[in-house]
Structures are given as C-alpha cells and as structure tokens.
C-alpha positions as a printed NumPy array, in Angstrom:
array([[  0.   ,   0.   ,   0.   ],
       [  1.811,   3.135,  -0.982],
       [  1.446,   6.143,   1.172],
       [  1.433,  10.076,  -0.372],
       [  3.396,  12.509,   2.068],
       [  1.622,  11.967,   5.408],
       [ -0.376,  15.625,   6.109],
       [  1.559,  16.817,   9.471],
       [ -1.502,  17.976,  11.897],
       [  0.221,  20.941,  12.519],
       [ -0.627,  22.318,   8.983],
       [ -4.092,  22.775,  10.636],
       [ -4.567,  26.669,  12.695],
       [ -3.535,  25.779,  15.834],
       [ -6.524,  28.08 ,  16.925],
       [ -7.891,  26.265,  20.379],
       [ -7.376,  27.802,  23.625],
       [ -7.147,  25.835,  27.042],
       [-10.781,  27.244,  27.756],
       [-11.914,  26.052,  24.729],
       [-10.654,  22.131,  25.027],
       [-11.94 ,  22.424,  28.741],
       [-15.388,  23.197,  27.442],
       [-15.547,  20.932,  24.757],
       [-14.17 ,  18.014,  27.209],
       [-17.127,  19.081,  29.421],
       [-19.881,  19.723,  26.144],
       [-18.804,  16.633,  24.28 ],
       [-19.825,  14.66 ,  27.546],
       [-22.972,  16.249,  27.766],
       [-25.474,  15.289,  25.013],
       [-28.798,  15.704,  24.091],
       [-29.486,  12.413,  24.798],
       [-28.946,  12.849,  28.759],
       [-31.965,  15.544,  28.76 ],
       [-34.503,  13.741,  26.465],
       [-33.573,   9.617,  26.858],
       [-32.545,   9.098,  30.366],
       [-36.536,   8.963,  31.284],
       [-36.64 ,   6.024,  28.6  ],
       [-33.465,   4.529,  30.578],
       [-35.293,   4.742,  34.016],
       [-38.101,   3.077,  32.95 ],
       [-36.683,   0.51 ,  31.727],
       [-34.471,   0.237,  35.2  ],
       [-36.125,   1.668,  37.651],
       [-35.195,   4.069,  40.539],
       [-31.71 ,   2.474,  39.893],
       [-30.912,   3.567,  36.535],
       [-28.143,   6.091,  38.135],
       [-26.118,   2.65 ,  38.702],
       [-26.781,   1.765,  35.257],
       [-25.02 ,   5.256,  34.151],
       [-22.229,   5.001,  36.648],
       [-21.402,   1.631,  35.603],
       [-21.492,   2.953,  31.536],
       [-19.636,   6.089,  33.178],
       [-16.685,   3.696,  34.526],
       [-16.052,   2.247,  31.08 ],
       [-16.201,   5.416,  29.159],
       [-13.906,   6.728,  31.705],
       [-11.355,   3.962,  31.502],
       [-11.685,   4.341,  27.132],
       [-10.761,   7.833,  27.718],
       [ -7.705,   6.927,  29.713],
       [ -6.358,   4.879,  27.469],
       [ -6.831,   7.259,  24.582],
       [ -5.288,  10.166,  26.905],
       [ -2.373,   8.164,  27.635],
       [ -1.555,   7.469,  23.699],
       [ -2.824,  10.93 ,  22.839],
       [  0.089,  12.815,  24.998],
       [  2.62 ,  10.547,  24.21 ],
       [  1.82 ,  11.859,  20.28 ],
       [ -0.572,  14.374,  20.158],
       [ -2.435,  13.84 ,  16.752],
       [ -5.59 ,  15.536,  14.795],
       [ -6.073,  11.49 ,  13.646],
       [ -5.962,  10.462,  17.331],
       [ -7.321,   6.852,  17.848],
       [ -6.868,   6.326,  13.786],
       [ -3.496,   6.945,  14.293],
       [ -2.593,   4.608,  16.609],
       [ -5.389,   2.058,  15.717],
       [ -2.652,   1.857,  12.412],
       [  0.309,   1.868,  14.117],
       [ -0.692,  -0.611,  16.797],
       [ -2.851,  -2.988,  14.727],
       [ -2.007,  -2.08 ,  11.028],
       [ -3.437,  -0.165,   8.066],
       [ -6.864,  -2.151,   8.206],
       [ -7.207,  -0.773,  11.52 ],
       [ -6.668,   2.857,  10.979],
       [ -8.985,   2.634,   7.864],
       [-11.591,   0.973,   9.441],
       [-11.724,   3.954,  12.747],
       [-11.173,   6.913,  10.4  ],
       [-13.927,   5.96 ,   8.133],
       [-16.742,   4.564,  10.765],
       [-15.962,   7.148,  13.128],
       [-16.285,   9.76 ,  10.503],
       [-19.787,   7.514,   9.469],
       [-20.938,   7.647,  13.199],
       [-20.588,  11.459,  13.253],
       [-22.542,  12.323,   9.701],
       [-25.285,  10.466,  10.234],
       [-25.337,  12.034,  13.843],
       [-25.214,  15.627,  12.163],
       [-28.089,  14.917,   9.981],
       [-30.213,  13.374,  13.523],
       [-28.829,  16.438,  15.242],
       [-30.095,  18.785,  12.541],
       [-33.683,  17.258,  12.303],
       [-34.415,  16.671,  16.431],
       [-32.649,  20.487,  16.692],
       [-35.805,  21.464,  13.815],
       [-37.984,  19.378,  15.706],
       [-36.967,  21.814,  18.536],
       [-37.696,  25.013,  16.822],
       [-41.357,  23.788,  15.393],
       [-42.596,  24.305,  18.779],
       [-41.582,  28.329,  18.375],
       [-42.412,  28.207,  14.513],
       [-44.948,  25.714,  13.804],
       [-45.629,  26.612,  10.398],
       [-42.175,  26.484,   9.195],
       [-41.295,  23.046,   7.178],
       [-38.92 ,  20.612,   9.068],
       [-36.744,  20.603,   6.499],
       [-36.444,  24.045,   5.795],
       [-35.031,  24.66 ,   9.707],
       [-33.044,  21.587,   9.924],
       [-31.706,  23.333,   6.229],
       [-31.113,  26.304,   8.052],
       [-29.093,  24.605,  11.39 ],
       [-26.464,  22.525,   9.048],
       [-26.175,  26.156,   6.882],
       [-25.199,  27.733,  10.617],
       [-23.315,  25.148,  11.966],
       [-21.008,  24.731,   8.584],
       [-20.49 ,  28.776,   8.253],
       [-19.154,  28.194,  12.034],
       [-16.547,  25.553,  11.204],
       [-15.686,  27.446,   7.899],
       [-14.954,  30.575,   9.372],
       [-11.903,  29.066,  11.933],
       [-11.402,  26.421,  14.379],
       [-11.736,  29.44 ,  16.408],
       [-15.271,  30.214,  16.102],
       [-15.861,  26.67 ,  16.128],
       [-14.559,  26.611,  19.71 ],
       [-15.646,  29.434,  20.709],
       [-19.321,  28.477,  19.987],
       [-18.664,  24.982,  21.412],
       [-17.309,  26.988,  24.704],
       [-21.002,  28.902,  24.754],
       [-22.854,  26.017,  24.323],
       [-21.036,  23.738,  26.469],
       [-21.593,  26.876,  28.965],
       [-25.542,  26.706,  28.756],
       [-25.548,  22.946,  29.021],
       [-22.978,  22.716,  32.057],
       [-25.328,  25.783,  33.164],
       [-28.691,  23.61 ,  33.499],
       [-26.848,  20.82 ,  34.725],
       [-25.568,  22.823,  37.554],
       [-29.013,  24.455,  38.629],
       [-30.952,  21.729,  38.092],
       [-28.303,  19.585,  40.735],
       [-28.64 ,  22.494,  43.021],
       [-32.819,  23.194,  43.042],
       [-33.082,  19.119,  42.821],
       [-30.618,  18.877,  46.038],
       [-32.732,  21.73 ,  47.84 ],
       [-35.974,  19.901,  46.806],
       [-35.323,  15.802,  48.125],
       [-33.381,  17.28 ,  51.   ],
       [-36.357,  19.086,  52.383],
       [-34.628,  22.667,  52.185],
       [-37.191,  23.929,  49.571],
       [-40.436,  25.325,  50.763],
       [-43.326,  23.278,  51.571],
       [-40.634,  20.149,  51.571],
       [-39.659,  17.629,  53.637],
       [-36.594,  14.87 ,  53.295],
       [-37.715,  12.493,  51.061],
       [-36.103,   9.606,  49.293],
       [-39.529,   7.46 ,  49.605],
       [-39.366,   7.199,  45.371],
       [-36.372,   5.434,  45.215],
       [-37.807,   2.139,  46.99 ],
       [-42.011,   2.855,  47.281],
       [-42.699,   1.244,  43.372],
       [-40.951,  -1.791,  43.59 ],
       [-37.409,  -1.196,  44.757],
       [-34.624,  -0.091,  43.652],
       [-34.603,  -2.632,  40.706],
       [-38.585,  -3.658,  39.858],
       [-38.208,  -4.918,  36.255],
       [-35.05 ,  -6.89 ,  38.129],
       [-31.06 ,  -6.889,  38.618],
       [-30.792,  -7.626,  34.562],
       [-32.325,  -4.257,  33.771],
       [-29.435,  -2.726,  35.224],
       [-26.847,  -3.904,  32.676],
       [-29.618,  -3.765,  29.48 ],
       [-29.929,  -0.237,  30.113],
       [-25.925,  -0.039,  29.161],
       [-26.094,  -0.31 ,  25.581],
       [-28.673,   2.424,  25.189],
       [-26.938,   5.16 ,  27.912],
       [-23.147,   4.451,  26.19 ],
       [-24.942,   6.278,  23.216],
       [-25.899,   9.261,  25.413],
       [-21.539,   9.625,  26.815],
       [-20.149,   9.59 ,  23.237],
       [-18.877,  12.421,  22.44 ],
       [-15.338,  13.105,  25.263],
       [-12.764,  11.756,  23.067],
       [-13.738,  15.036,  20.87 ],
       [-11.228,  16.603,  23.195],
       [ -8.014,  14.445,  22.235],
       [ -8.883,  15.33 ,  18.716],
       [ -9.604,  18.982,  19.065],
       [ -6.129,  19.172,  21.044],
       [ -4.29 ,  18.664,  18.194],
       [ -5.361,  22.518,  17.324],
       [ -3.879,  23.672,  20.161],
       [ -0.87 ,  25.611,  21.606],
       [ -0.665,  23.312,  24.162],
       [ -1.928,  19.71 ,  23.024],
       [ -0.253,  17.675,  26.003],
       [ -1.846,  19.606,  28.735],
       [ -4.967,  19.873,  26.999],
       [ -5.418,  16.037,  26.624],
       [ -4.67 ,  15.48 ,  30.433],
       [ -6.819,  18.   ,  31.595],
       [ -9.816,  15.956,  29.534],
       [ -8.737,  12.987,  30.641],
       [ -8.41 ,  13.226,  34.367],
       [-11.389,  15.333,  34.571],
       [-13.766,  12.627,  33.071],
       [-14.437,  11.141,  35.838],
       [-15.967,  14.023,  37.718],
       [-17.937,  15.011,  35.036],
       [-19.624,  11.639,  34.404],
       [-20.017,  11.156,  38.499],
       [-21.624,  14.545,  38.718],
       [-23.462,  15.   ,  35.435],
       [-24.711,  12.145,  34.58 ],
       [-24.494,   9.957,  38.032],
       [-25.839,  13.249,  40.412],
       [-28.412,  13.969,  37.75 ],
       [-30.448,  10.818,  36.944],
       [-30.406,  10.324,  41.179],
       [-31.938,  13.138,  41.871],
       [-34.532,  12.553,  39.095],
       [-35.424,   8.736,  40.24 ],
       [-35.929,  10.433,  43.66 ],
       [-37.949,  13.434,  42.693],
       [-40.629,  11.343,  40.613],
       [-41.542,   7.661,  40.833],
       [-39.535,   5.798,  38.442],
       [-43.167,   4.709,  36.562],
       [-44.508,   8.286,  36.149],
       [-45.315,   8.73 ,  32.431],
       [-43.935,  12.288,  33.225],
       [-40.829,  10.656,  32.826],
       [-41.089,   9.728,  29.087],
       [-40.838,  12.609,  27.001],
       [-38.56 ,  15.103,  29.074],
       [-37.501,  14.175,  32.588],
       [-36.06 ,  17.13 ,  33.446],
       [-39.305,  19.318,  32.275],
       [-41.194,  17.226,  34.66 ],
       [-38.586,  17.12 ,  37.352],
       [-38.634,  20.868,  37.617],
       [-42.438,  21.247,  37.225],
       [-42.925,  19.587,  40.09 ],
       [-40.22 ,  21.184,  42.026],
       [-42.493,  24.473,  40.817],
       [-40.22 ,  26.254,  38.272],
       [-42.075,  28.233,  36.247],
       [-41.639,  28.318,  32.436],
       [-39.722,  24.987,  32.901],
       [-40.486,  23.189,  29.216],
       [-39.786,  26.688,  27.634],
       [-36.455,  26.453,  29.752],
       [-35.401,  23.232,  28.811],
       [-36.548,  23.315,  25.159],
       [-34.05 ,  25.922,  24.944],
       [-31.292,  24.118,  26.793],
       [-31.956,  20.696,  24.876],
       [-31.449,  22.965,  21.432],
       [-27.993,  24.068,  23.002],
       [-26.998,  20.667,  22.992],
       [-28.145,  19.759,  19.799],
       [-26.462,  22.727,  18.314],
       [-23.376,  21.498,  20.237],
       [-23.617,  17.867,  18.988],
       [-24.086,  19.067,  15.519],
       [-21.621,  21.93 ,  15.399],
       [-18.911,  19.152,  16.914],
       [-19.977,  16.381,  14.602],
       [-19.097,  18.852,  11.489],
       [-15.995,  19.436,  13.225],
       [-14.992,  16.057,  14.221],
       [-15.96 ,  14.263,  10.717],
       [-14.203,  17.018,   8.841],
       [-10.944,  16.197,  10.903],
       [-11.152,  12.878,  10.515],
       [-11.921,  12.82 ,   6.774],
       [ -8.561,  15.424,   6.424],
       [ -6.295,  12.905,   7.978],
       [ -7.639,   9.989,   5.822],
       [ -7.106,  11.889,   2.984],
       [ -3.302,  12.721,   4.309],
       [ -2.927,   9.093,   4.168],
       [ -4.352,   8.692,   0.726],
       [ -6.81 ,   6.763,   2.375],
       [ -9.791,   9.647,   1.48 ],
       [ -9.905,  11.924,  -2.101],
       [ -6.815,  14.056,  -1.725],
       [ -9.073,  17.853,  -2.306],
       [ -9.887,  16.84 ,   1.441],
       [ -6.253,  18.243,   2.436],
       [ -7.339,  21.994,   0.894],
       [ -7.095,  23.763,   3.623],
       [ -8.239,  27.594,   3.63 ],
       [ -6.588,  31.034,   4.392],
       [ -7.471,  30.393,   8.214],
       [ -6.085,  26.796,   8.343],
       [ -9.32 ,  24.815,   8.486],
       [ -9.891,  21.706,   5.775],
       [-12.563,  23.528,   3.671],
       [-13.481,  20.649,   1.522],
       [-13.981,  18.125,   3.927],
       [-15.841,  20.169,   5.75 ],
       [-18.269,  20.476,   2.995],
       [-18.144,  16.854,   1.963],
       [-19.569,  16.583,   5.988],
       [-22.041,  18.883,   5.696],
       [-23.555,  17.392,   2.379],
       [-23.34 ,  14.02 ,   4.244],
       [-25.295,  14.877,   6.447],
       [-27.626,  17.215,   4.306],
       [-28.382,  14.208,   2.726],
       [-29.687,  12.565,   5.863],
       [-31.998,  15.594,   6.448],
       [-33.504,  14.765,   3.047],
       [-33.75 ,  11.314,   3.774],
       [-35.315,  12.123,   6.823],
       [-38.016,  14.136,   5.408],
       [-38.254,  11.548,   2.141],
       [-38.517,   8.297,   3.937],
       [-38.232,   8.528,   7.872],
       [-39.312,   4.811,   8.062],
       [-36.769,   3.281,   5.336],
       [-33.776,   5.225,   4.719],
       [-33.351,   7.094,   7.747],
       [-34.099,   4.539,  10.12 ],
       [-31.964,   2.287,   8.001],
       [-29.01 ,   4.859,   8.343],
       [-29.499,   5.367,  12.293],
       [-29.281,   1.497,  12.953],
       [-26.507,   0.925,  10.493],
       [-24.476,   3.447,  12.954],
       [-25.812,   1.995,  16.016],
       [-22.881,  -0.027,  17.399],
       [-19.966,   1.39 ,  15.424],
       [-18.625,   3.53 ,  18.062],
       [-18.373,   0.703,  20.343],
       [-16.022,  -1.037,  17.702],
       [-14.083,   2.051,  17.711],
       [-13.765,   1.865,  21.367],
       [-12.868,  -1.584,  21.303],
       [-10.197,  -0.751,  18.848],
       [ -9.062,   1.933,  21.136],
       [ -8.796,  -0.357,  23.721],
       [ -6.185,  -3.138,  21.904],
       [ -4.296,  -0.298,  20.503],
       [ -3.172,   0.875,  23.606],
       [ -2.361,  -2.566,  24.78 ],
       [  0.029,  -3.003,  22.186],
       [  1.527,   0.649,  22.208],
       [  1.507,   0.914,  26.002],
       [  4.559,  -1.286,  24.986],
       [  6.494,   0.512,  22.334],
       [  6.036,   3.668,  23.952],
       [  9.263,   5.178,  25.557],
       [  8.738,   5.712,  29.7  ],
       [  9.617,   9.431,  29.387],
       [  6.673,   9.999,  26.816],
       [  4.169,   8.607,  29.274],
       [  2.862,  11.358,  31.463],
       [ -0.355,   9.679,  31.665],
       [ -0.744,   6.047,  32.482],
       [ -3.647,   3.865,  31.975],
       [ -4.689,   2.472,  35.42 ],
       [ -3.321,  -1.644,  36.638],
       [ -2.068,  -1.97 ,  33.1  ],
       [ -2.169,  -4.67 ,  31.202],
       [ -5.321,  -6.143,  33.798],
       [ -7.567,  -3.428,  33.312],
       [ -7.202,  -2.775,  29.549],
       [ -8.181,  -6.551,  28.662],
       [-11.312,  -6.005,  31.104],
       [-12.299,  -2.889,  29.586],
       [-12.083,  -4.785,  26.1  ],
       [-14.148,  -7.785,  27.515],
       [-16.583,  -5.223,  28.603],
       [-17.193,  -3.586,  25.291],
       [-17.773,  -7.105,  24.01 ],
       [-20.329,  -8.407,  26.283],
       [-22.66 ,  -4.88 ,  25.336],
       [-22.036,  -5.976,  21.925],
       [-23.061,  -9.382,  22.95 ],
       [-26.456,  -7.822,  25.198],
       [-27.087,  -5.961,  21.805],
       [-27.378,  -9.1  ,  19.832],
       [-29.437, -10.641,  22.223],
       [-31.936,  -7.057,  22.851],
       [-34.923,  -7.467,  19.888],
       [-34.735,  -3.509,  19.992],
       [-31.126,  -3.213,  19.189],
       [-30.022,  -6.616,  17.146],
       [-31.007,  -4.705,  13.652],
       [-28.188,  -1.976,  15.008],
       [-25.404,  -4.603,  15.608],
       [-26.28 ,  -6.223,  12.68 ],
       [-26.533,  -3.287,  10.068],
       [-23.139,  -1.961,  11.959],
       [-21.232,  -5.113,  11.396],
       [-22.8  ,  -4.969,   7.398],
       [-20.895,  -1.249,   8.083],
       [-17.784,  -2.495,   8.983],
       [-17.415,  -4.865,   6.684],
       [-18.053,  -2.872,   3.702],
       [-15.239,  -0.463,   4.848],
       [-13.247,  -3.518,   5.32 ],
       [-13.781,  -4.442,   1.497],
       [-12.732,  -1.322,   0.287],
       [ -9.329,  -1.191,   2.062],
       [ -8.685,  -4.441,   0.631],
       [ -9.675,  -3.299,  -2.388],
       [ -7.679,  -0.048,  -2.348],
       [ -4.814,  -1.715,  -1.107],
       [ -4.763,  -4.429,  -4.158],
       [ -5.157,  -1.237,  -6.468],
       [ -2.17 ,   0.921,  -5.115],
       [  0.315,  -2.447,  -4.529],
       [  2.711,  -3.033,  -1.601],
       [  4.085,  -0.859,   0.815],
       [  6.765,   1.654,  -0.428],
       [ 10.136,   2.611,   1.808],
       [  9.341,   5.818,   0.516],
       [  5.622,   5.31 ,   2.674],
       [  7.218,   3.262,   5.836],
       [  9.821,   6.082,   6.248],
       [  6.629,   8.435,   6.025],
       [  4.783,   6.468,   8.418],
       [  8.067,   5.823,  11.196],
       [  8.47 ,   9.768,  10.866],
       [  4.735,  10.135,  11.807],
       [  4.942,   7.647,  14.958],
       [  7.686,   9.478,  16.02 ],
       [  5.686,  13.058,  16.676]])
C-alpha cells in the first residue's frame, strides 16, 4: 500500500485555547441524549438507573484513559486512527477513520432534524426541512470561518448545558433534602414502586447499551487538542477530569430525578427534566429546557461537522480519502472536507423528510454499534503501544495496566453481545457489522489497487509515529 506525504496535523490553525478544550471536554460529555432519553433509561431500570449510568460512566472513563495516555505521548488531529494503524495495522486505521467519521454524519443529519424538531414548537408553520436546512447552513459557516469560532461556539454552548446541569443539581438537592419550601426529606421514590430494581437486577446492565450512546462524544477533546498551543496539557486536563464530570453529570443527575418522581410516572417519558422541575415548581420549565436541549443539539451538531471534517482530512493525508480533502483555507481549516460533511449529512436531512421509516431509520441502525467497535479498537491499541512507547513519553498512564485494559475490552464485548441478544437493538449490531465490513472491502480493495508498501511510505509512516 503506498502512502502520499503523510499531512503533518500541525498544517491545521492551531486556533484552540485551554478554555476552549476544557469546554468541549465538558460539552462533548454532555449530550442531548442525557436531557430527552434518560426517562426512557429509568423506565426501563427503575429508581436504579443512576447505577446503570455510573457503571457505563466507569467504562467510558477507563476508554478515555487509554486514549489520553496514547494521545500525549503523540498528540495527533487522527488520534485513535493513528494509533489504531500503528498498533494494529493499516486495516485498523482505515476501518476507525472511516466509521468514526460515518458515526458522526449520520449524527449531524439526527442532530439537525431533532434540533428542527426543537424550533417547530416556536415556529410551527415552518417546514422541518427548511429549519433543519437552516441549522447545518449555521453550523457549517461556524466551522468554515476558523477552528476558532468553532470553539468558541462549542465553549457557549457547552456553557448553557454545564449551566442547566448545575441548577438543576442544586434546586433538585434543595428539593429531596427538604430545604425547599413546603418540603420535607424524602427519598420514599427510590424504593415505594418496587425497589430499587422492579423490572429486576438484569435491567441494570440492558440499560448499558442504550446510555453508552448518550456519553459519546469526550474523546472530541483528544482530537480537538491537536489545534492547540498546548496539546499535552490539553489532553490530560480531559482525561483526568472525566471522571468528575460523568459522576456529577450524569451519576448526580439521573439520582436526583429517580428520587424526585416515581420511576413509573409517564412524566418521565418525554422530558424528565421538564417534569422534574415542574414539580419542584419552576415556572416556564419546558420553555427552559426546550431551549437548553437545542444548546446541545447545536453542540452535537456543530462538533460532529468538526470532528468528521478532521477525521476525513487525515484519511485523505494518508491517501486513504480523495486528496481535495487536504485543501485547507486562508485560516487553516480543511474547507473541503468540511463540505463533503455537511452534504453528508444534508443528505440525511432529506432522507429524513423523504422516507423517515426506510432510509433514515436504516441509516441510524446501520451506525448503532460502530462507536463501540471504535472503542474496542481503542482499547487493543493501547495494549500493544503501552509497549512501544518510551517511559519518558508517558505522562499519563492507563490504570493496573495490562489487567484493566483486557477487562475494559471484555466489557465492550459483552454490550455488543447484550445488543445481539436485545430485539430492539439486534437490527443496530447487525446493520453496523454490514458497516464495517463494507469499509473492510474497500481497504482491501484499495490496497490491491495501489500495490505493496513503499520505503518511501514506511519512512513516512516511522516519521509520523515518532511526533
């Protein structure tokens, strides 16, 4: 397989600030999902479902440790592609750089039509498609202009959403702890409907492959380092500050909403966190939260541009993507594969408003599971790295190496495995496999058409392992 000059990351306008990688760290954890599914989530668990996102929390946490300790040791706009190829081989790399890029333009286009689902509440006569039209238009101007303005909108909207999170922790402590008005202590909800666990212990671990959906999004940061003056710090920052964020976030949040209504309330179903504060006695709390759940939608969508443009710019450094994806503009950002994003996931908006049942849904599922096969890939690349890796370069260390690496792996597996044994979720595993080995076919195929590996490429690719 010959390699083309390998595109340094640096070429990129190193235009991120610390504040911005802290926000988008903090934003990319913080998804739509966690305001509109968790009620589906504690349904399905019960009053326990907070377990159910601390254990998901645990493994996302341990993912992003691995990735932090490869991303400082070489700090790289490709990230996990990267060293998915040098650790496993040129399949490898291929297959993360293209289904990662997959997961994130089909999540633009969703983004785009729940954020115009959103604004038909404010402007019901306005077509769908015409405002979800209107948000990829937005989002793309953002991440054309500079990787400035992409973080500094990210930093705003990570802002609101940390925001919510924050107040709604602080009113929902006030409220179960008796210190609001009219209130006593009350944690009766969490055991008067059945328990902690009514649908049973097994509920807890179901729940996992739908809430890991809800997390993705904090390996953004390792990515978006790459932009930055100061990558390194940047990356361990992200990293060590996971854990918090999941534990108070996610964890603190979906406690405090099991405890403020019962776990079977159909209040629960369509926004928790509207009903949660209604009943606390906020006024104006759907209006509230309607606006909050567009910030994150706007976030997702605004990151997914950026993240599949990135990715698609270091596949084409390594031939691996049409080479007009390495244009790069007078402020530094990858103009073309920007667009190729955008009309991606344009296309998905169309499909959406075409044939929601068919196509779309088809598109959704086929994504389903492919970002736990890029975890899993994160998870053996590191194992073999952690290796080759000089001792100076590590400044962060994945925890009880090699023992909790292989566990982590294991872990990803078995949701895989609870995914092909969930009715709701086998067409997702299924359709994402179908994915996956599609892009397989067409490395083999492009690596039969371009022949065997050059010196010329190896020297390319040793020169690249060594940043």
């Amino acid at each position: 397989m010959t390699h083309g000059p390998v595109t340094d990351p640096g070429d990129l306008h190193k235009g991120l600030r610390q504040r911005h990688l802290t926000m988008i760290a903090i934003g990319g954890v913080i998804g739509a999902g966690l305001f509109v599914g968790s009620g589906a989530i504690i349904a399905e668990v019960g009053p326990g479902a907070f377990l159910t996102y601390a254990i998901t929390g645990v493994l996302i946490v341990l993912v992003m440790r691995m990735l932090g300790e490869m991303a400082v040791a070489s700090p790289s706009t490709g990230s996990f592609a990267d060293y998915a190829r040098r650790a496993l081989g040129g399949w490898a790399g291929f297959s993360v750089g293209w289904l990662y890029w997959y997961f994130w333009v089909i999540v633009v286009g969703f983004e785009a039509v729940a954020g115009a689902g959103i604004l038909q509440r404010w402007l019901p006569g306005v077509p769908l498609w015409l405002m979800a039209l209107a948000l990829m238009v937005l989002m793309t101007a953002t991440n054309l202009f500079s990787v400035t303005s992409y973080g500094e909108f990210e930093y705003w909207f990570a802002g609101v959403k940390v925001a919510a999170i924050v107040v709604f922790l602080a009113l929902g402590s006030l409220f179960v702890l008796g210190l609001w008005p009219g209130r006593d202590l009350d944690f009766s909800n969490l055991t008067d409907h059945g328990g902690l666990f009514p649908n049973g212990v097994g509920a807890l671990f179901g729940g996992i492959v739908i809430v890991i959906f809800s997390m993705v999004g904090a390996e953004i940061a390792t990515i978006a380092a790459a932009e930055s003056d100061e990558p390194e710090r940047g990356i361990a920052k992200a990293t060590n500050s996971v854990v918090l964020r999941i534990s108070v976030f996610y964890v603190g949040s979906i406690f405090l909403l099991a405890t403020i209504l019962p776990w079977d309330s159909t209040e629960l179903g369509e926004s928790p966190y509207v009903a949660a504060m209604e009943t606390i006695g906020i006024p104006a709390a759907a209006d509230i939260m309607n606006v909050v759940v567009l910030t994150a939608v706007l976030s997702c969508l605004n990151s997914g541009l950026y993240t599949a443009s990135r990715m698609l710019f270091v596949l084409a450094g390594r031939r691996e993507a049409p080479q007009r994806m390495l244009a790069l503009s007078r402020r530094g950002v990858p103009t073309w594969a920007i667009l190729t994003s955008t009309v991606i996931g344009f296309l998905c908006v169309v499909a959406a408003y075409v044939s929601p049942d068919t196509v779309f849904l088809f598109l959704l599922n086929s994504s389903g599971a492919v970002i736990l096969f890029v975890y899993l890939l994160i998870c053996l690349s590191q194992l073999r790295l952690r290796r080759l890796v000089p001792p100076e370069r590590l400044k962060v260390k994945m925890w009880f190496y090699p023992v909790l690496t292989v566990l982590t792996a294991v872990a990803i597996v078995a949701v895989l495995v609870q995914m092909a044994v969930r009715d709701d979720t086998r067409s997702q595993l299924l359709l994402s496999l179908l994915a996956w080995a599609l892009v397989l076919v067409a490395f083999v195929v492009r690596r039969r058409a371009a022949g065997p590996v050059s010196p010329a490429g190896q020297d390319v690719e040793e020169r690249a392992a060594r940043r």
